[in-house]
C-alpha positions in Angstrom: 189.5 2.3 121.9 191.8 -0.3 120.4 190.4 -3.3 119.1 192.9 -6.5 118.0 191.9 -8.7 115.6 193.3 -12.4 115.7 192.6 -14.9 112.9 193.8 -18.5 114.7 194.4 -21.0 112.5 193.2 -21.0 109.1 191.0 -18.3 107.1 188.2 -19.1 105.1 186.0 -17.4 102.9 183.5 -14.9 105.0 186.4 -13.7 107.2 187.8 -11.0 105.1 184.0 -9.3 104.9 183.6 -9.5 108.8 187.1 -7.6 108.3 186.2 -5.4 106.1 182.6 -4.0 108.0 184.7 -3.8 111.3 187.0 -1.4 109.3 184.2 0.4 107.7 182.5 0.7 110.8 184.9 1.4 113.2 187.3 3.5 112.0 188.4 6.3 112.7 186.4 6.4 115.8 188.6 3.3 117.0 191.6 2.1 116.0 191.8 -1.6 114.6 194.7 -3.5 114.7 195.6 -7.1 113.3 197.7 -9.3 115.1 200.0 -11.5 113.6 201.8 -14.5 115.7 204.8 -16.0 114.0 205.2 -19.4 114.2 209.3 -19.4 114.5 209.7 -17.0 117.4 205.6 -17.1 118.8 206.1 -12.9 118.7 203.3 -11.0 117.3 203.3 -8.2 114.0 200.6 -5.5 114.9 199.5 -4.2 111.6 197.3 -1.0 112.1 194.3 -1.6 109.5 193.7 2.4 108.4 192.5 1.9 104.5 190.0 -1.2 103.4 189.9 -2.6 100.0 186.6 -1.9 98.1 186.8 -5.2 96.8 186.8 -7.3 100.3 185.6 -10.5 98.2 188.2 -10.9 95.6 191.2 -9.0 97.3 194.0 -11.0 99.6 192.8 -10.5 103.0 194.5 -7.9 105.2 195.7 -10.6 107.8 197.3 -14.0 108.0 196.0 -16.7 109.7 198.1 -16.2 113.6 200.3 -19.9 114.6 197.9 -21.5 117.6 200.3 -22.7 120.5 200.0 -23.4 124.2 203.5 -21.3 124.6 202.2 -18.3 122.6 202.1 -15.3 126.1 198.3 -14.2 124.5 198.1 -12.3 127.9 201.0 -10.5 127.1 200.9 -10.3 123.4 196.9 -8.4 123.7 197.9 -6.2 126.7 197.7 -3.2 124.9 194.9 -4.1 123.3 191.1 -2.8 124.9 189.4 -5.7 123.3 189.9 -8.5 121.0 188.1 -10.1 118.7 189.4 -14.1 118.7 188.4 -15.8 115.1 188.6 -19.3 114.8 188.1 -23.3 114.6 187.2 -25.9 117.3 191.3 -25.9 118.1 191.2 -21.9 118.1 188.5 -22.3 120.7 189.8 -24.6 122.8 193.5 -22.0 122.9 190.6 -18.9 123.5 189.0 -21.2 126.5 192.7 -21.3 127.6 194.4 -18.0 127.1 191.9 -15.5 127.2 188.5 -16.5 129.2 189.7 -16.5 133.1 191.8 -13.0 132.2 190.8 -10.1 134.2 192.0 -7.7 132.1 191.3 -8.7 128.7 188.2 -8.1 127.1 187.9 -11.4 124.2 185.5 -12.1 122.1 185.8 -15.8 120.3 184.3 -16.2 116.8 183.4 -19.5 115.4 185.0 -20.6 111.9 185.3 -23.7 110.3 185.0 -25.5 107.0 184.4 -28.4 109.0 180.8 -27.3 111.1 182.8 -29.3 114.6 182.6 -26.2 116.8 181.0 -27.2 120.5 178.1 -25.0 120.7 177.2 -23.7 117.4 174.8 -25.6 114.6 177.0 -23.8 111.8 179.7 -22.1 111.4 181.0 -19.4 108.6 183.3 -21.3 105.9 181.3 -24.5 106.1 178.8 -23.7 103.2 181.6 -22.3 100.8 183.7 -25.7 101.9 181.1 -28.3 101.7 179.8 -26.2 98.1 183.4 -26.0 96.5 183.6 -29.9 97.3 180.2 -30.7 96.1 181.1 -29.1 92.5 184.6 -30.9 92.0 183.0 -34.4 92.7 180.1 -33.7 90.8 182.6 -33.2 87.8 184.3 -36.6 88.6 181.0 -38.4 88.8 179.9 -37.5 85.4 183.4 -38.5 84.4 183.8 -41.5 85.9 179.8 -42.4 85.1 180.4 -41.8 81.5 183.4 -45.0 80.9 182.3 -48.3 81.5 184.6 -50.7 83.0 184.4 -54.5 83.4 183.8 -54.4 87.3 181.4 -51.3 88.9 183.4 -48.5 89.3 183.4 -46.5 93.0 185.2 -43.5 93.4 186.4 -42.3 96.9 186.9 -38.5 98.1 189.6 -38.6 101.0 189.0 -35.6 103.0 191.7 -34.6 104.8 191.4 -32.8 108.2 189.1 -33.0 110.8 185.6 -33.3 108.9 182.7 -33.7 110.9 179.6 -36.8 110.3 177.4 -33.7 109.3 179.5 -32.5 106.1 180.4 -35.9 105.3 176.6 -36.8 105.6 175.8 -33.5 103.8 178.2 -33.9 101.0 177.0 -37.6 100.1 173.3 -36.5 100.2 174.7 -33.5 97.4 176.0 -36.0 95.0 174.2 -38.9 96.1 177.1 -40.6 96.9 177.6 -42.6 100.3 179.7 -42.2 103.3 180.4 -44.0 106.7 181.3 -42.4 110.0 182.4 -45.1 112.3 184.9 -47.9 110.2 184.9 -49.9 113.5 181.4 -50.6 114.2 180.4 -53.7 112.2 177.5 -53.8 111.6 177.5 -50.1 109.7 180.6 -51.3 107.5 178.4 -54.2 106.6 175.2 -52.3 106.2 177.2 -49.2 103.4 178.5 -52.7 101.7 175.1 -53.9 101.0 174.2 -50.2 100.2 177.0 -49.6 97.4 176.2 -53.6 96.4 173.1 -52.9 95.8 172.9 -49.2 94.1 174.6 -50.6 91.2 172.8 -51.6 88.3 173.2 -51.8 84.5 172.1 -48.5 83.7 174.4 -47.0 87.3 178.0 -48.6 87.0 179.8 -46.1 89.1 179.0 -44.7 92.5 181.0 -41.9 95.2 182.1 -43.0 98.6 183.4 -39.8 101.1 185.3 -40.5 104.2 187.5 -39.4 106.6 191.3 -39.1 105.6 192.0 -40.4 108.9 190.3 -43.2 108.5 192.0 -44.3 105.3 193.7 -47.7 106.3 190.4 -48.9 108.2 188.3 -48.0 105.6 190.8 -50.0 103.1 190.9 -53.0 105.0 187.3 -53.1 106.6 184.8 -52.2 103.1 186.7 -51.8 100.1 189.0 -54.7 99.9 185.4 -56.7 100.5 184.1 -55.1 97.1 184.2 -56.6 94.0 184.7 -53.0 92.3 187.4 -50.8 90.2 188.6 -48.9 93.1 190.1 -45.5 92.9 190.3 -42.3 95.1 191.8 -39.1 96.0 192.6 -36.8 98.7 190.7 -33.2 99.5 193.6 -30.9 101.5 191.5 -28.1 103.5 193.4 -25.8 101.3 191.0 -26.8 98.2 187.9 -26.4 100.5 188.4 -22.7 101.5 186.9 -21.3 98.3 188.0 -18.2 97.0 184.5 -16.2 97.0 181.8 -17.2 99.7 178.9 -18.8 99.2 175.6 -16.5 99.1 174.8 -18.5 102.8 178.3 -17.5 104.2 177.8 -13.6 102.8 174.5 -13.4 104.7 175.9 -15.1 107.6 179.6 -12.6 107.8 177.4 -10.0 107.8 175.0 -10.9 110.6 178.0 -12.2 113.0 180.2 -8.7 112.0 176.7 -6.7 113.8 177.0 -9.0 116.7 180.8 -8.0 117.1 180.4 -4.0 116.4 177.1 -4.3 119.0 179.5 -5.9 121.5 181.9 -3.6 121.3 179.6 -0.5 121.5 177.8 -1.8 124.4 181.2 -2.7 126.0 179.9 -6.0 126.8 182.3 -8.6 128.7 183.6 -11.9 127.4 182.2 -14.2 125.2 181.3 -16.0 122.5 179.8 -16.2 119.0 177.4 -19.0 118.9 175.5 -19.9 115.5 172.4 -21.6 115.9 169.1 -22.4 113.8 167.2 -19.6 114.9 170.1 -16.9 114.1 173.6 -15.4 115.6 173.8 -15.0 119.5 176.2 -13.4 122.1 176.9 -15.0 125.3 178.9 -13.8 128.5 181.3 -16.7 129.2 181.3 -15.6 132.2 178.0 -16.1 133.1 176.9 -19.4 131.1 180.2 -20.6 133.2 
């Protein structure tokens, strides 16, 4: 059997160990096969994955992340394939949904992954914990900087996350570093309930304080909160690159390992289409086909 392996998107931490127990597993009985799609000519690289690295958490990853487009022939590209194994964000879905679900022929498999936890259908996804932990540490260094020079005017700090970060890991974040956060700039009354909130948490013993928001959401937030604040303003920007971590978090090790046994058992029991879904009470398959 030939299984295809696409990573759409981006590649987080916990995807090279789902790799690497599909290789252990699988071959030589199978053949395993990573498939690259170019973003200049939308052609695909097979690359034939024979010999695994013993060290799957600190090596480079065997495959790069594959360039998500509506013109990329997927039907086409994983003919040759008997089954594929679809890794990827909410936007990766959304292509999957597209390109692979109504096929006939192609056996697809779609795996959730995202630093961001905004995947339709799953409670968490594996990258999230390593993300939201990597940024948790780096503000927790600035807040002890920032909480240890005293300024004239109370100091807050913002964290511009850039992407597409969901209410939960801004939420979570804040909680970690008792910091504060706000999810809708245009509803009123919330902009004027955080203002009170960051008014109020400073005192003379607490100068500073952390505000995390959206980087799309910059010029609102601006406009809206902080130029309503009599505070020593300063911030800066979070690029997804910084969020990926370069080991995963204990969380996202138990979880690559629990979803790589949900993809060897649906291959082996040659189950049809569908997805990974991550929930509270563990990893699931389901046949798209029949929750359709």
């Amino acid at each position: 059997m030939k299984v295809g392996i696409v990573i759409a998107g981006i590649l987080p931490a916990g995807v090279k160990q789902i790799i690497y127990k599909l290789c252990n597993e699988l071959v030589p009985s199978h053949q395993l096969f990573g498939i690259e799609v170019n973003k200049e000519t939308e052609t695909a690289d097979y690359l034939e994955i024979i010999v695994n690295n013993d060290s799957p958490y600190l090596s480079d990853s065997v495959l790069r992340p594959s360039f998500l487009s509506d013109n990329v022939k997927w039907e086409e590209i994983c003919s040759s394939m008997d089954r594929i194994i679809f890794i990827g964000d909410a936007e990766a879905k959304e292509q999957w949904e597209k390109s692979f679900v109504k096929s006939e022929t192609m056996h697809s498999l779609y795996v959730p992954v995202s630093i961001y936890n905004n995947i339709d259908g799953s409670d968490w996804s594996l990258g999230y914990d390593t993300a939201i932990n990597s940024m948790t540490q780096m503000i927790l260094k600035v807040k002890d900087t920032i909480h240890s020079l005293k300024y004239e005017k109370p100091r807050l700090f913002g964290f511009s996350i850039k992407g597409t970060p969901s209410i939960n890991m801004l939420q979570d974040i804040s909680v970690a570093v008792d910091g504060h956060y706000l999810s809708d700039f245009n509803e009123v009354e919330e902009v004027q309930h955080l203002s009170g909130k960051i008014a109020s948490s400073f005192t003379n013993l607490h100068t500073s304080s952390i505000l995390v928001y959206s980087h799309a959401n910059r010029v609102s937030m601006q406009e809206k909160l902080i130029d309503h604040l009599h505070v020593d303003w300063k911030y800066t920007e979070i690029d997804e690159a910084l969020c990926m971590g370069t080991n995963p978090t204990t969380i996202d090790r138990i979880l690559a390992n629990e979803i790589a046994e949900i993809i060897l058992l649906w291959i082996r029991n040659n189950n049809p289409t569908g997805e990974i879904t991550v929930k509270k009470d563990g990893v699931l398959y389901q046949n798209k086909k029949m929750k359709e």
